[in-house]
C-alpha positions in Angstrom: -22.7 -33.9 2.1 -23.8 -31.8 -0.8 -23.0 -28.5 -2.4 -26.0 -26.9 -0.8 -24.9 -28.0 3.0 -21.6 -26.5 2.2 -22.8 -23.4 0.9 -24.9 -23.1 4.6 -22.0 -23.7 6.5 -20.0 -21.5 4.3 -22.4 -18.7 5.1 -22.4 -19.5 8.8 -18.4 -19.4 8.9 -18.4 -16.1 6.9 -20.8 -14.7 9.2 -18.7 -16.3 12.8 -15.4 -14.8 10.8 -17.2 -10.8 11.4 -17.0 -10.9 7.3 -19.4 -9.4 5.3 -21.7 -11.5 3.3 -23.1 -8.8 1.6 -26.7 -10.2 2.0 -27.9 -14.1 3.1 -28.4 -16.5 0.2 -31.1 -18.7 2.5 -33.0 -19.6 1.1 -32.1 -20.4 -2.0 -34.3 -19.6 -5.4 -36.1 -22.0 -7.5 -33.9 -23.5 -10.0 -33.2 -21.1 -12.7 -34.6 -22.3 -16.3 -32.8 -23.8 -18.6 -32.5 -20.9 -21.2 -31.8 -18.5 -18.2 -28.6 -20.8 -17.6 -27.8 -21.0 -21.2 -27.9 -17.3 -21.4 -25.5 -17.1 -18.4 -22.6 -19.1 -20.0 -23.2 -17.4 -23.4 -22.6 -13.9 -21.5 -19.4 -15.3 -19.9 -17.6 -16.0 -22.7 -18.5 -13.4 -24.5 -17.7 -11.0 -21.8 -14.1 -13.4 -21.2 -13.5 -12.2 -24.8 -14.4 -9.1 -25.2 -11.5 -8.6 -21.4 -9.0 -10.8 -23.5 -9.2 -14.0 -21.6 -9.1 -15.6 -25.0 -7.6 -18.7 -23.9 -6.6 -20.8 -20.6 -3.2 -19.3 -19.3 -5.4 -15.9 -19.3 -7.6 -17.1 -16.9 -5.4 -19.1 -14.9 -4.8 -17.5 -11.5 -7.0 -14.8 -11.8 -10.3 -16.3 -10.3 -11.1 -13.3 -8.2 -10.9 -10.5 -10.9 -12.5 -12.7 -13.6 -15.7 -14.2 -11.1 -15.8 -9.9 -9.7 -16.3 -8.7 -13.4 -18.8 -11.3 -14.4 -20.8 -10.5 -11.0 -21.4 -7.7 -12.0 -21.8 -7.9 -15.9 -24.6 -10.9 -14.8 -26.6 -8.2 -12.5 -26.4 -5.1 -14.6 -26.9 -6.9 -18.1 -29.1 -9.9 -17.6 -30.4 -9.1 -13.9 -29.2 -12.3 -12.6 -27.7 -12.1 -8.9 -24.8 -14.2 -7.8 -22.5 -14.9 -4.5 -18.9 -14.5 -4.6 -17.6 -17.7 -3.0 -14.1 -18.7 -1.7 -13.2 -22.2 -1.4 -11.6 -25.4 -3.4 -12.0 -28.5 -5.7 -11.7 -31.7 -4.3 -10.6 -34.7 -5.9 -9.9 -38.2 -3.8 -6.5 -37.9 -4.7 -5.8 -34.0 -5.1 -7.3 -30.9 -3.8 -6.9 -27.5 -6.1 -6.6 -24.3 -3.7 -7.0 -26.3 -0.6 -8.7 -24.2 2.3 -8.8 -25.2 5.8 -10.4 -22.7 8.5 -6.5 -23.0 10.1 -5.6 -21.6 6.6 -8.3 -19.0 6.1 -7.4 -17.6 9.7 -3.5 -17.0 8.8 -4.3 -15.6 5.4 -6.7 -13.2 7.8 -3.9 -12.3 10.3 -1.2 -11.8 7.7 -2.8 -10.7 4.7 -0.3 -10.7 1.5 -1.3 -7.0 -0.7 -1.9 -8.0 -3.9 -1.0 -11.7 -4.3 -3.5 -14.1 -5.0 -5.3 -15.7 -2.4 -4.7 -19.2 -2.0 -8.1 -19.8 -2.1 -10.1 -20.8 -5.7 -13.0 -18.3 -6.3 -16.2 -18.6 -8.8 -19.9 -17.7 -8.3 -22.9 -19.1 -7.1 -25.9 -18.3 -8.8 -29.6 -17.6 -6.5 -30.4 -20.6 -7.2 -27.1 -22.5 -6.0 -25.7 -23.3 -9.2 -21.7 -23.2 -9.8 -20.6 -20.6 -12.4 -16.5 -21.3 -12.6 -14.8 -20.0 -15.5 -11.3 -20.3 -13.7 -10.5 -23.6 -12.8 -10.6 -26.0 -15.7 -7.7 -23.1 -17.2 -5.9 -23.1 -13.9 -5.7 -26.8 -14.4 -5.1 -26.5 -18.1 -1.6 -25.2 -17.4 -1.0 -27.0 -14.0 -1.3 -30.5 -15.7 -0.1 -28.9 -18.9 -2.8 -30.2 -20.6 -2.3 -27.3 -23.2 -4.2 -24.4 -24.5 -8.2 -24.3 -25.0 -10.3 -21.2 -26.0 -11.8 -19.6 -22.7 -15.6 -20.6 -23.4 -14.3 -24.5 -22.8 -13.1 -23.4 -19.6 -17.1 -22.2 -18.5 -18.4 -24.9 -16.0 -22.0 -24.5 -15.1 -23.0 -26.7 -12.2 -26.6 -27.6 -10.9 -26.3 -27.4 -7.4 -28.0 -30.6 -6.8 -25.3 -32.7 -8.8 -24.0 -35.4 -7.5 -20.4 -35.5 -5.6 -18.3 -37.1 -7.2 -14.3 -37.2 -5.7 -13.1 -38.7 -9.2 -14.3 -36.0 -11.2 -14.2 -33.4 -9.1 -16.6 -31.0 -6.8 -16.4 -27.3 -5.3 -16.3 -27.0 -1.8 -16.9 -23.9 -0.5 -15.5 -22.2 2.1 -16.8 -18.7 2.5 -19.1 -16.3 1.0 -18.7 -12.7 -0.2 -15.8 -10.7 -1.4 -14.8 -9.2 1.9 -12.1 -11.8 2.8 -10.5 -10.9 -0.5 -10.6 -7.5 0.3 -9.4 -8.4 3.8 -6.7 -10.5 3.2 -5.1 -8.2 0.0 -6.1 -10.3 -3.4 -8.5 -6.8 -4.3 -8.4 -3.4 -3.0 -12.3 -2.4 -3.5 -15.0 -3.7 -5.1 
């Protein structure tokens, strides 16, 4: 399977869940250029400075207000529309913020006001490529690993990369903000 399968079936569990997906992905865009891309990471870490996520344990654990803010800085400042997207990372040997539709049910029936969701968030960009600025600091401090400056934390990834369960790929789950919103982890968007 590939990231863009998962994205579909993502979308299609969003949509059987009665969430909002705000709009449909499908299809996809062509693949963004290269300097459009570039221009994306640039903005995020200079918008993660400019909010104080200067370093990892800033970023750690706070997926869904980070990936919300850069949504919208990406739209309004460089016109570049993205898809909040709930899921995990999977490794052959360890999964961060493991989801499971079981899982995404419960947190649905018994929604915990402002905790985090157990699910990992980032973006996905029109074109199906991974913005996460989250995860590599989450893991930072899980694997205490140490401190790194927030840009080193950007991962952008084409979203016809290989999967690879020793380094690591996103799965995602579901698409749009409304099961945050349903389940507690915002209030409004």
């Amino acid at each position: 399977m590939n990231y863009i399968t998962r994205l579909q079936q993502a979308f299609n569990r969003t949509k059987q869940l009665g969430l909002s997906t705000e709009c449909n992905p499908f299809p996809l865009k062509p693949s963004l250029p290269q300097e459009i891309l570039q221009a994306v990471f640039q903005m995020s870490g200079e918008v993660l400075y400019a909010h104080g996520y200067v370093k990892s344990s800033d970023l750690a654990s706070k997926c869904a207000q980070v990936h919300l803010m850069l949504q919208q800085v990406l739209i309004q400042i460089m016109q570049v529309k993205s898809f909040i997207t709930i899921g995990d990372r999977f490794w052959h040997d360890y999964v961060y913020c493991e989801m499971s539709d079981e899982g995404i049910v419960n947190e649905l029936r018994s929604p915990k006001i402002n905790e985090p969701s157990k699910a990992h968030i980032w973006l996905t960009l029109v074109d199906g490529t991974i913005l996460d600025c989250t995860a590599e600091a989450h893991a930072d401090i899980l694997f205490d690993r140490g401190e790194f400056p927030s840009h080193q934390s950007i991962m952008v990834v084409p979203p016809d990369q290989q999967e690879d369960d020793k380094k690591g790929y996103h799965r995602p789950f579901l698409l749009g903000a409304d099961f945050l919103l349903r389940t507690g982890t915002i209030y409004k968007i």
